[in-house]
C-alpha positions in Angstrom: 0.0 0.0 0.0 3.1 2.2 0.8 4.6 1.5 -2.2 1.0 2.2 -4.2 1.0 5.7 -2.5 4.1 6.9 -4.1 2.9 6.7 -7.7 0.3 9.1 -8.2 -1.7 8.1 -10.8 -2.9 5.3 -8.9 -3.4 8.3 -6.1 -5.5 10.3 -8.4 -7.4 7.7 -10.0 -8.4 6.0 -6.3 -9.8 9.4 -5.1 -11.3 9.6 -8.8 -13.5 6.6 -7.7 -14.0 7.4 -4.1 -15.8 10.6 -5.0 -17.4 9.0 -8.5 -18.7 6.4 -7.1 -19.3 7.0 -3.4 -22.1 5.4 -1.6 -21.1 2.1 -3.3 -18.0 -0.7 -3.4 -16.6 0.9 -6.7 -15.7 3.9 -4.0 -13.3 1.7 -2.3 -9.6 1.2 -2.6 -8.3 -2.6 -3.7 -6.4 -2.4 -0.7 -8.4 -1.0 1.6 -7.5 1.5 4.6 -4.3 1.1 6.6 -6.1 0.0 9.9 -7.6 -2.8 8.6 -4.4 -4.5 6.8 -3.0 -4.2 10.3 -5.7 -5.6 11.8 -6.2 -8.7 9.7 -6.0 -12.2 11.0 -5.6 -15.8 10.3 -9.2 -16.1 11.1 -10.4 -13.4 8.5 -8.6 -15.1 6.2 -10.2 -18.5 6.6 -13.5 -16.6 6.3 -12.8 -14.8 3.6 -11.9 -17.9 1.5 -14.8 -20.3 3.3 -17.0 -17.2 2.0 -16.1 -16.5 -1.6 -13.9 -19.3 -2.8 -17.0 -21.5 -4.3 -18.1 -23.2 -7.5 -19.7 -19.8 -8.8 -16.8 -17.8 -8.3 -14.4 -19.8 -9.9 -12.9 -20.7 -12.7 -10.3 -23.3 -13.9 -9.4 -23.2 -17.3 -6.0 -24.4 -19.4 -4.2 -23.8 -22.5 -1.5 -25.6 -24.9 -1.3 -29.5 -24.5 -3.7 -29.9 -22.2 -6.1 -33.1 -22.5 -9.6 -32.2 -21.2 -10.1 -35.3 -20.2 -6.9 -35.3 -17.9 -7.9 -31.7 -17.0 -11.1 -33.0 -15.9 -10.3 -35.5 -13.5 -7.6 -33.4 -11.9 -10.1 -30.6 -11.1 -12.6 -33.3 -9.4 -9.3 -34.5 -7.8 -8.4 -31.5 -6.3 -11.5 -29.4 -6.6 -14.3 -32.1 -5.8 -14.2 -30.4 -2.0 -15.4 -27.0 -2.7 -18.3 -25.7 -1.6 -20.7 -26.2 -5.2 -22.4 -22.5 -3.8 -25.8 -23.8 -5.0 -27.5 -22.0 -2.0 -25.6 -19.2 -2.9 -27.2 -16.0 -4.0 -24.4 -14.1 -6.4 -25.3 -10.7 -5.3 -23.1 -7.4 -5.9 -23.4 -3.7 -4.6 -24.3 -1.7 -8.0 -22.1 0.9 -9.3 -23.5 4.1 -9.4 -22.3 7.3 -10.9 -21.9 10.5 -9.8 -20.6 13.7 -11.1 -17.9 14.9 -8.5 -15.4 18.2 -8.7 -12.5 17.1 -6.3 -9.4 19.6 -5.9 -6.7 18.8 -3.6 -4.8 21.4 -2.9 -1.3 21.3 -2.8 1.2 24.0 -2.6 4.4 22.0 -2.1 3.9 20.0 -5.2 5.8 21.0 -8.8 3.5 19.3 -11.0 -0.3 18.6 -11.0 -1.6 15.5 -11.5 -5.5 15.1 -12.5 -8.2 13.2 -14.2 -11.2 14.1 -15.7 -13.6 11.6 -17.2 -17.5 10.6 -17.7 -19.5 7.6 -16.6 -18.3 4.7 -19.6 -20.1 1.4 -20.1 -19.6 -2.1 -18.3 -18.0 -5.0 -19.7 -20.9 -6.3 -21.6 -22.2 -3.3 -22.9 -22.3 -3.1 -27.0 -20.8 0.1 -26.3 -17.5 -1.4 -24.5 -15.5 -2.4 -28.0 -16.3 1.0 -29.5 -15.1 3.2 -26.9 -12.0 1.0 -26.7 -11.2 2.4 -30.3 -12.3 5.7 -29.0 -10.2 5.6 -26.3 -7.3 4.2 -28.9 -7.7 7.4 -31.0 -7.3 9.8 -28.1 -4.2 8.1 -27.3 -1.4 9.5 -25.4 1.3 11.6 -25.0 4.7 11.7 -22.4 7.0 14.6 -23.2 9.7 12.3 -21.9 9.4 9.7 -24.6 11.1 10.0 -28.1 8.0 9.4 -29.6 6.3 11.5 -27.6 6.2 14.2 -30.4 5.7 12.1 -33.3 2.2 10.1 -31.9 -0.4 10.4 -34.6 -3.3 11.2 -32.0 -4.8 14.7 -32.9 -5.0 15.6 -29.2 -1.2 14.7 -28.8 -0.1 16.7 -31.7 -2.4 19.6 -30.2 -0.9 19.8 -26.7 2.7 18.8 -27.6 3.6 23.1 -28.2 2.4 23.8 -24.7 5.7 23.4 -22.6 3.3 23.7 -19.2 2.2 19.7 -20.6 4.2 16.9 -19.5 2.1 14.0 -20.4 -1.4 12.3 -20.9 -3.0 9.0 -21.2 -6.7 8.4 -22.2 -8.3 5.2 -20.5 -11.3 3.2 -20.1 -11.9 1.2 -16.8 -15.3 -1.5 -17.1 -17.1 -2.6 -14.5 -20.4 -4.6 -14.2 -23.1 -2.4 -14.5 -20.7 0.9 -15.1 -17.6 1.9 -16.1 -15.6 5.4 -16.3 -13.5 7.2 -20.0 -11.3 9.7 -19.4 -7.8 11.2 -19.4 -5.3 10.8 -16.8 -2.5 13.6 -16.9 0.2 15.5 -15.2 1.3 19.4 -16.0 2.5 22.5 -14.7 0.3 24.7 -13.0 0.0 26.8 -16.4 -0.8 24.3 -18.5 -4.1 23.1 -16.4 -6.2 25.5 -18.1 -5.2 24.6 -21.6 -5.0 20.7 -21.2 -8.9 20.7 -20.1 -9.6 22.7 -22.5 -8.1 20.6 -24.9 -9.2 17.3 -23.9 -13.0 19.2 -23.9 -12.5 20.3 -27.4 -11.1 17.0 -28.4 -14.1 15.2 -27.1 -16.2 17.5 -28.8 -14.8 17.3 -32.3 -15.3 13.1 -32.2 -18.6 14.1 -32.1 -19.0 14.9 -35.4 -15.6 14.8 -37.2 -13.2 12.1 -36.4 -11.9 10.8 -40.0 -12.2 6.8 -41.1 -8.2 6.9 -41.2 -7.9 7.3 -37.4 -11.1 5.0 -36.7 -9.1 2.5 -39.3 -5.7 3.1 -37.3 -7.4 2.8 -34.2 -9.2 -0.3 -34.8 -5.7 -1.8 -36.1 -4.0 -0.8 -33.0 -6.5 -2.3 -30.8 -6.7 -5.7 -31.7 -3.1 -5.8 -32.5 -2.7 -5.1 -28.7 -5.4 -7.8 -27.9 -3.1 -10.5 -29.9 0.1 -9.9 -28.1 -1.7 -10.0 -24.6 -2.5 -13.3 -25.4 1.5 -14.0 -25.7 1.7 -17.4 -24.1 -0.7 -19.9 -21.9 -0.2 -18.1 -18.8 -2.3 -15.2 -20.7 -4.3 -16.9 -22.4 -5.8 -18.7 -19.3 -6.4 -15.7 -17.5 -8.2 -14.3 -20.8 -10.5 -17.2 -20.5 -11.1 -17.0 -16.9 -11.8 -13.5 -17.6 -14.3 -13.6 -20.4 -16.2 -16.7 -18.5 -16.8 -14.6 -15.6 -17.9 -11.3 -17.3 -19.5 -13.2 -20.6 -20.1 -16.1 -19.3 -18.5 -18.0 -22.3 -14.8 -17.3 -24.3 -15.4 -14.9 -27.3 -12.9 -16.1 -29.7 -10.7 -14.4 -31.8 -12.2 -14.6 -35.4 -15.5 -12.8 -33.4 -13.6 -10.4 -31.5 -11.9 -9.2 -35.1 -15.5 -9.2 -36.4 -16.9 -6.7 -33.8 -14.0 -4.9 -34.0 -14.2 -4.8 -38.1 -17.6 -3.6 -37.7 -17.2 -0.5 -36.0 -17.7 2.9 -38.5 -17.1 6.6 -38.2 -20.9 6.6 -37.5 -20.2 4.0 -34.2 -17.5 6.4 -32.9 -19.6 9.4 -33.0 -22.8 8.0 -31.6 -20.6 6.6 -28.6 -18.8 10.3 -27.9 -21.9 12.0 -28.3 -24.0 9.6 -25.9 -21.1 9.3 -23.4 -18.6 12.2 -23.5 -21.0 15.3 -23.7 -23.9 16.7 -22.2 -23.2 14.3 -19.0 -21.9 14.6 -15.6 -18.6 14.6 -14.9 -15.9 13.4 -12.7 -12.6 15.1 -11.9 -9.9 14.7 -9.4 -6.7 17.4 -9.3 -4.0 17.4 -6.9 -1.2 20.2 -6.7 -1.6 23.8 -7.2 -4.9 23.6 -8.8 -5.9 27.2 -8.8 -5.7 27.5 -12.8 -8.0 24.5 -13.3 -11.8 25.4 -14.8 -14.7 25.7 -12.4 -17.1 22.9 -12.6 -19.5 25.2 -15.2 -16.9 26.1 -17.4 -16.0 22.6 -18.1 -19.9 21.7 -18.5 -20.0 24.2 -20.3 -17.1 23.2 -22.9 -18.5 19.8 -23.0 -22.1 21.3 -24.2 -22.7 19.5 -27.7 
């Protein structure tokens, strides 16, 4: 947790949740408050496991030479003693948004590190794929990098002259029953004003004019990316265990191209314009946050 504390993107983007999505579990950190990793015990671990680790919860899947059969008997070996769950209700707390303007200030700090972002779409959403190539076209930038300058996202190429900009990276975290888009980033003081709005503008023009190269380029990025997570049976099993608990079945690679294939310029600007404007947002800034936009004026920049 220590160690999680000193890089502050993970900072920003746990307050990001705790105020998006307070009143619900989606508020909470993975790790959970410092008194209560003190305080844990052999006997909440026991519970924890007796509680959660059951049929429903789990999955056991392999890849390469594996023999089904084999497989099979091994998990009824070494399985056949869990707890099937049948009486088991799978219940969860539901995510719910809300918009939230959070500034932390900090006088003491060089840079500013922030997020701003709107309410995205859960796992199995139709919208999920679509603002993944959204997300792709936004991109990132990192003056730091050699290729930095030289990224073929429109935002990046916008926000590279503006020395108070040190870096950005657009994401996509799905939930669920919710999820959250937006831009992580880190500046100078004098560049907060012009980064939001940038990244407004940005959103804005997807709207209604974002080109089939970069939707092309995108979608070519994305499932190249896809591919070479699945870089050996280590991933590959933990893609299946994913996809069977969020899908409930494995989507398979011809499909996932197929979905992918089928998103247009038309997809891409439906998606911005249901998710991106005319919402609530969700920001979180902490530094010297005194050149940041008020809530209104980013509303108001985000007005389609």
């Amino acid at each position: 947790m220590e160690e999680v504390e000193q890089n502050l993107q993970e900072v920003v983007l746990d307050f990001l949740h705790m105020h998006a999505f307070r009143g619900t579990s989606l508020s909470r950190t993975i790790l959970g408050p410092e008194e209560n990793i003190k305080s844990l015990t052999r006997d909440d671990l026991i519970g924890y496991v007796q509680k959660y680790y059951k049929g429903p919860r789990m999955v056991l899947a392999g890849a390469g030479g594996i023999d089904h059969d084999e497989l099979v008997k091994l998990a009824d070996k070494y399985f056949g003693i869990v707890d099937s769950g049948e009486n088991d209700i799978l219940s969860y707390e539901a995510g719910k948004f809300s918009e939230t303007y959070n500034l932390i200030q900090n006088e003491d700090m060089d840079c500013v590190y922030g997020c701003l972002a709107v309410e995205g779409t859960s796992w199995t959403h139709y919208g999920n794929l679509p603002m993944q190539v959204l997300n792709t076209i936004t991109g990132q930038f990192d003056r730091s990098q050699a290729a930095g300058l030289l990224t073929p996202s429109r935002l990046a190429q916008r926000i590279s002259h503006n020395a108070g900009i040190n870096s950005y990276l657009s994401f996509t975290a799905n939930y669920k029953d919710t999820g959250l888009a937006g831009v992580y980033f880190s500046a100078e003081p004098s560049g907060l004003q012009t980064m939001c709005e940038a990244f407004c503008n940005e959103w804005q023009k997807l709207c209604h004019s974002v080109t089939q190269a970069e939707v092309d380029r995108a979608k070519r990025w994305l499932f190249t990316n896809m591919l070479l997570m699945l870089d050996g049976s280590t991933p590959i099993c933990e893609d299946i265990g994913r996809q069977l608990l969020c899908y409930g079945r494995r989507i398979t690679i011809p499909e996932l191209e197929a979905i992918i294939n089928a998103i247009t310029v038309d997809t891409i600007q439906s998606v911005c314009q249901k998710y991106f404007v005319n919402k609530p947002i969700a920001c979180t800034i902490i530094g010297r946050t005194q050149n940041w936009p008020d809530l209104d004026k980013i509303k108001s920049m985000l007005t389609y």
